[in-house]
C-alpha positions in Angstrom: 109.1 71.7 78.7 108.4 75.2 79.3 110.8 76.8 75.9 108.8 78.7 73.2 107.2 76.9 70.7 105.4 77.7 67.4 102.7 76.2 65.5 101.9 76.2 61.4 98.5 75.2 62.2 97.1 78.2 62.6 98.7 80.0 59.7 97.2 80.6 56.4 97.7 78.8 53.8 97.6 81.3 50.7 100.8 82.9 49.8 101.9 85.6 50.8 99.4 85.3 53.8 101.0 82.5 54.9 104.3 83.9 55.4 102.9 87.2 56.6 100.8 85.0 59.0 103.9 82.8 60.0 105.6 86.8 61.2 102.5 87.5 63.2 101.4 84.9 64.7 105.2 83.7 66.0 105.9 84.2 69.4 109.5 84.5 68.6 109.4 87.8 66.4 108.0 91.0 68.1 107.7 94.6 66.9 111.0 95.4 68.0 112.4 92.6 66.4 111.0 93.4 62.6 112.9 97.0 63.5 116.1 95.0 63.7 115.8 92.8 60.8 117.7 94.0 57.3 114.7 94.3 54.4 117.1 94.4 52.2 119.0 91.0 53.0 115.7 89.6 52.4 114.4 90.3 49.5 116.1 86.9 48.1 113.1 85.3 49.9 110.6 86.6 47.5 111.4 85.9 44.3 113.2 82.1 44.3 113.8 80.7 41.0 115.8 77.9 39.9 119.0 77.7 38.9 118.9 81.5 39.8 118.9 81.0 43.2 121.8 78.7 43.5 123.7 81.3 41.3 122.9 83.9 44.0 123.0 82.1 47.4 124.9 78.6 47.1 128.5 80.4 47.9 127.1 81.3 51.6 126.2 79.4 54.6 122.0 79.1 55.9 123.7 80.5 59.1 125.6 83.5 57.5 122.4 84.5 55.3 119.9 84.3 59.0 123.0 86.4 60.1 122.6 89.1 57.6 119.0 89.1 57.7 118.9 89.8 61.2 116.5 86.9 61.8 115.9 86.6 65.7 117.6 84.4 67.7 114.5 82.6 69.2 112.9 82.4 65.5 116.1 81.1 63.8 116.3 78.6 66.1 112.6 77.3 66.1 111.6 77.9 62.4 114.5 77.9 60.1 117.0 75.4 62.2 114.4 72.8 62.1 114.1 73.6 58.2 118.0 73.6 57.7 118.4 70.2 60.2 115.9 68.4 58.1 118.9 68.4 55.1 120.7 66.6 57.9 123.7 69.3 58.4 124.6 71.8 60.2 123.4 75.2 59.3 126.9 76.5 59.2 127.8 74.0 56.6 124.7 73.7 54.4 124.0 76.2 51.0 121.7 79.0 51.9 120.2 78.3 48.3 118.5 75.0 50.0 117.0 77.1 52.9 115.3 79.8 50.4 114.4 77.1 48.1 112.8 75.6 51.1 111.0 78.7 52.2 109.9 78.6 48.8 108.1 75.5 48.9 106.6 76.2 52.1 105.4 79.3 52.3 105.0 81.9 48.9 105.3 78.8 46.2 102.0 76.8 47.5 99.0 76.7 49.6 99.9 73.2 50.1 103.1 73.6 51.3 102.7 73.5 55.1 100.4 70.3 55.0 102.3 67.0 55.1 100.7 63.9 53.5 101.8 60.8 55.9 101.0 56.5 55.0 98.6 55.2 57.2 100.3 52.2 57.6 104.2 51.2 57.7 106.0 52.3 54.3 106.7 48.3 53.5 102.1 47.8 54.1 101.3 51.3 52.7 103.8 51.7 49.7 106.7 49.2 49.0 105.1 46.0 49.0 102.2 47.2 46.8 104.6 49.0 44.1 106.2 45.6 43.4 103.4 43.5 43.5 102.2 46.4 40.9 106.3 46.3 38.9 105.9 42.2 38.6 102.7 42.2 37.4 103.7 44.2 34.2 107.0 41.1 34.2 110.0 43.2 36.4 112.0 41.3 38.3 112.9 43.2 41.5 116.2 42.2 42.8 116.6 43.6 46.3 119.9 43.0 48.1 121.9 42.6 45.1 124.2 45.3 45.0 125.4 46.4 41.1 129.4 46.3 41.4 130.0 47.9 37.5 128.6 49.3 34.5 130.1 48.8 31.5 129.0 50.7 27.7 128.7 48.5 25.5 129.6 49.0 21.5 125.9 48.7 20.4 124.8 51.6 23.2 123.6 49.4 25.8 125.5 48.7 28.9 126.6 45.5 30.8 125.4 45.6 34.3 127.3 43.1 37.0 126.7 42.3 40.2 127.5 39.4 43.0 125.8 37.0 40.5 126.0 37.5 37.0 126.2 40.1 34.3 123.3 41.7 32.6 122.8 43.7 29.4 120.5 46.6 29.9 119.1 48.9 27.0 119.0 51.8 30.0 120.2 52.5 33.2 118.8 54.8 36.0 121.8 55.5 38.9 119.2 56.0 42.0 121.4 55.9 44.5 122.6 57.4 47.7 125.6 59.6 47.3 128.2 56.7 48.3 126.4 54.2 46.6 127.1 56.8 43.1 130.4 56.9 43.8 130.8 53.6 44.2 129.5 52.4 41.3 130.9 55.4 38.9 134.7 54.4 40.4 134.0 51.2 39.5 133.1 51.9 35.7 136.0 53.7 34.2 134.2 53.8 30.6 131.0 55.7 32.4 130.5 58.9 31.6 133.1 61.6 30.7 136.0 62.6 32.5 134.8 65.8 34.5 131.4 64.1 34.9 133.4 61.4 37.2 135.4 64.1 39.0 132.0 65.9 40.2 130.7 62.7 41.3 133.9 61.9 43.3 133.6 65.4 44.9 129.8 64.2 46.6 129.8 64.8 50.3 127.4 62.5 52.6 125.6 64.5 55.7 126.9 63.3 58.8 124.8 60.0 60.6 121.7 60.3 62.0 120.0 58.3 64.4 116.3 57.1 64.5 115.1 55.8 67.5 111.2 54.3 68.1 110.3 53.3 71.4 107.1 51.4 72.6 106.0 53.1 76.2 103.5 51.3 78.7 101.3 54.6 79.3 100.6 57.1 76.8 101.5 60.4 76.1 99.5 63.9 77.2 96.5 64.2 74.9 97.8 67.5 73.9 100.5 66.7 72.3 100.8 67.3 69.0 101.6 64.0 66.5 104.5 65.7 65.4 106.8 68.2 66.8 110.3 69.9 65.6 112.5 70.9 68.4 115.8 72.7 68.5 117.7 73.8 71.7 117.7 70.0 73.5 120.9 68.2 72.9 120.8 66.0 69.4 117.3 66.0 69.8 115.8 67.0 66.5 112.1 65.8 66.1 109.5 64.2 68.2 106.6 61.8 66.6 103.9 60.3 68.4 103.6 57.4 65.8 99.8 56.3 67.4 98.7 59.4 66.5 98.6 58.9 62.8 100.4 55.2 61.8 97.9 52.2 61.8 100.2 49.8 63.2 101.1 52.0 66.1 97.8 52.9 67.3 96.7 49.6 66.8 99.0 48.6 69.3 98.3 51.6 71.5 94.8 50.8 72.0 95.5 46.9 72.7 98.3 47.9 75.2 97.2 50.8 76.5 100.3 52.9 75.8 101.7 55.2 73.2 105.0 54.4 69.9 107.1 57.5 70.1 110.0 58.3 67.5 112.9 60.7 68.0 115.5 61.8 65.4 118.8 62.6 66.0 120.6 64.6 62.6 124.1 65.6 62.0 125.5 63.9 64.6 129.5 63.9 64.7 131.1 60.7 63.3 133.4 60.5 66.9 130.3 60.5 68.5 129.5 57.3 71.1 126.5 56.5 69.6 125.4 54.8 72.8 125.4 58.2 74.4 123.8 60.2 71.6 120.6 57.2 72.1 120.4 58.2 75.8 120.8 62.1 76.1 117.7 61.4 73.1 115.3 60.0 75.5 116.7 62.5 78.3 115.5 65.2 76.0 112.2 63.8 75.5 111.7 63.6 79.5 112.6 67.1 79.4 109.9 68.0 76.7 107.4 65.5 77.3 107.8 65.2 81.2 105.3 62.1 81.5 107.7 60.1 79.4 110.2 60.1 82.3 107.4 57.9 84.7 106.7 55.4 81.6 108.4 51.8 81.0 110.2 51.3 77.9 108.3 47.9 76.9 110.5 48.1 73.5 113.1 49.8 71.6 115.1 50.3 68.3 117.9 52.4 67.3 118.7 52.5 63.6 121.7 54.7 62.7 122.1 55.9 59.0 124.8 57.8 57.2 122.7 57.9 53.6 121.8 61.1 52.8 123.3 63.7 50.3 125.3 66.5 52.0 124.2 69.9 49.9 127.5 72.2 51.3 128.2 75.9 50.4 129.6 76.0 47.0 128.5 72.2 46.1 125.8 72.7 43.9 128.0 72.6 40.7 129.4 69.0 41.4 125.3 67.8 41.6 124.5 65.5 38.4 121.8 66.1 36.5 119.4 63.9 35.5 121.4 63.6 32.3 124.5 62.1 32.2 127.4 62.0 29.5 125.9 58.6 28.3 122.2 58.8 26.9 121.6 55.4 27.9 122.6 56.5 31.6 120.5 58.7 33.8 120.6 59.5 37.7 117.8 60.4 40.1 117.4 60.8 44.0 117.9 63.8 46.2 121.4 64.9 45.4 120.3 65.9 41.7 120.3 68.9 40.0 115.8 68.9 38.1 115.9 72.8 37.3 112.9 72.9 39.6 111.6 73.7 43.0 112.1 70.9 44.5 114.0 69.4 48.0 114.6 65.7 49.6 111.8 63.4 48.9 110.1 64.9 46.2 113.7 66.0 44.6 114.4 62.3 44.3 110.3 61.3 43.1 110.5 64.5 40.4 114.2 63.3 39.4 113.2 59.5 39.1 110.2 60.6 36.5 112.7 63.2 35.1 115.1 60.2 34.2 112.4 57.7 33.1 111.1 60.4 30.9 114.9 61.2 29.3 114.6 57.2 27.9 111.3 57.5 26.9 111.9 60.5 25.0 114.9 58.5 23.2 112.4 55.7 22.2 109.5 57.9 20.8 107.3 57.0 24.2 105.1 60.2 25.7 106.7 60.9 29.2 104.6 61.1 32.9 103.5 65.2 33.0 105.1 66.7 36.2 103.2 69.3 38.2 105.6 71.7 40.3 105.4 74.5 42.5 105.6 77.9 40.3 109.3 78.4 39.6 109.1 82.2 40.3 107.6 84.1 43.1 103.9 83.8 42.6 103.0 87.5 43.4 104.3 90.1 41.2 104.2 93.0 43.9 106.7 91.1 45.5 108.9 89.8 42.5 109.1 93.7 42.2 110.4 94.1 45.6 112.7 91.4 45.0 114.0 93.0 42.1 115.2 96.4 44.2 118.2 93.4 45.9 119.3 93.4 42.6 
């Protein structure tokens, strides 16, 4: 494809630089553009803390707060869309607190926040497998596919857990689940938690489905092209991976076959949608942007469609749990929770999971894991001054 395209790796990676670097090395912002843009509007970029930020920003859209900046077009579609899209929503629909927070993170809250750490190997070789050979060996039973149907308190503090096969008394209870999943299980169990507790768990949206598709081609890809690329502007098509660029399993298989593992995402697709269709105008897309696709053979393909993740609306971050819930011998972790820190997604729902461990720790006299974060301010006080002038 011939459309604009921008590239972090070029950009610095020390705040501020790295935004300032980000403005002038896009080919989507020009001189005239900055001479458009509203300062002003933007000062809420510079200065993110949290809660503060959700107080300021989580009653308007992503869209209506690129609006008032006077972000342009081109760059709102290429930098922030892909940002907002990766919360698997719509930017008309999703908190501009989550967008800032996310600007945050990558560019004025660390150097490290436009490098991405990736398993050399399939997440079941490279991480799942190994953490419950690691959990079994200190005597935990993992129970996978055994879905918990209620909790019950009990009168001595602990809680009855059932599922399909029996009932279990637990002395704690971490909720890490999906946002149906939480529902689910809170409907379930009258006694949990307190009444308005309950109602902001039954007010949890889920983002709309998703689809991931991986396909096995007979010939590889251009050798230019980059192992992972955002994209915005081509139908449903959200991301494009070239798996065999950085996946052990893939290349492996790219070398022995001579052709490539490619990987397209789909977000915040419509419910009505025929999924069938959404899978093909995918792959169109990819002929469009990777034209030597459209001359390779599909040796293999899967389609996985999802409907998992946490929906993070405008106006939704008061029904969030904390980590904390009305019960001490109850906490919740994953991405839909409220940490009071810098954190989105994944590593909202790794800090939440220590966060909760932590909270029954701290009940039975046990030192905690220490968590490292991103500052929670701006990190440069020129510009936490600049932010201050929005009010």
């Amino acid at each position: 494809s011939s459309g604009l395209h921008d590239s972090f790796a070029r950009v610095p990676r020390t705040p501020p630089l790295s935004a300032l670097g980000f403005v002038a090395l896009s080919p989507t912002i020009g001189v005239r553009d900055l001479a458009r843009m509203s300062p002003r509007a933007a000062l809420p970029l510079l200065d993110v803390r949290v809660p503060e930020v959700y107080e300021q920003l989580d009653g308007v859209s992503a869209h209506d707060f690129l609006a008032r900046i006077r972000f342009p077009e081109a760059a709102h579609h290429l930098a922030f869309e892909v940002f907002s899209r990766s919360f698997f929503a719509d930017p008309r629909e999703l908190s501009a607190a989550e967008l800032v927070l996310m600007f945050h993170i990558y560019f004025l809250g660390s150097s490290e926040g436009l490098l991405f750490d990736v398993p050399a190997e399939p997440f079941p070789t490279a991480l799942w497998d190994p953490l419950r050979g690691y959990l079994e060996s200190h005597g935990v039973s993992v129970r996978t596919s055994t879905p918990v149907r209620q909790v019950r308190p009990q009168p001595d503090g602990g809680l009855a857990v059932t599922t399909d096969q029996d009932t279990e008394r637990c002395d704690a209870l971490v909720l890490a689940l999906d946002g149906a999943g939480l529902r689910q299980v809170v409907a379930a169990s009258p006694e949990l938690g307190d009444p308005d507790w309950r109602t902001r768990i039954d007010r949890l949206r889920t983002a709309p489905p998703f689809l991931v598709s991986r396909l096995w081609l007979d010939r590889p890809v251009a050798p230019g092209r980059p192992g992972f690329l955002g994209t915005s502007g081509y139908g449903p098509l959200d991301n494009v991976s070239v798996l065999d660029r950085w996946e052990g399993e893939a290349a492996r298989w790219a070398r022995r076959t001579g052709g490539s593992v490619l990987e397209l995402h789909a977000y915040a697709v419509s419910p009505d949608a025929d999924r069938g269709a959404v899978q093909a105008e995918a792959v169109r897309q990819l002929h469009r942007i990777y034209p030597e696709t459209s001359r390779a053979r599909v040796v293999d393909e899967r389609h996985e469609w999802r409907a998992d993740c946490p929906m993070f609306p405008v106006g939704g971050y008061r029904d969030r749990p904390g980590v904390r819930s009305p019960d001490p011998a109850v906490t919740v972790a994953g991405d839909l929770v409220r940490t009071g820190l810098p954190v989105a997604l994944m590593e909202r729902a790794v800090t939440s999971g220590f966060l909760a461990a932590n909270a029954h720790l701290e009940r039975w006299g046990v030192r905690g894991q220490t968590l490292w974060t991103v500052p929670r301010t701006g990190r440069s006080l020129p510009l936490r001054g600049l932010a201050a002038l929005g009010g």
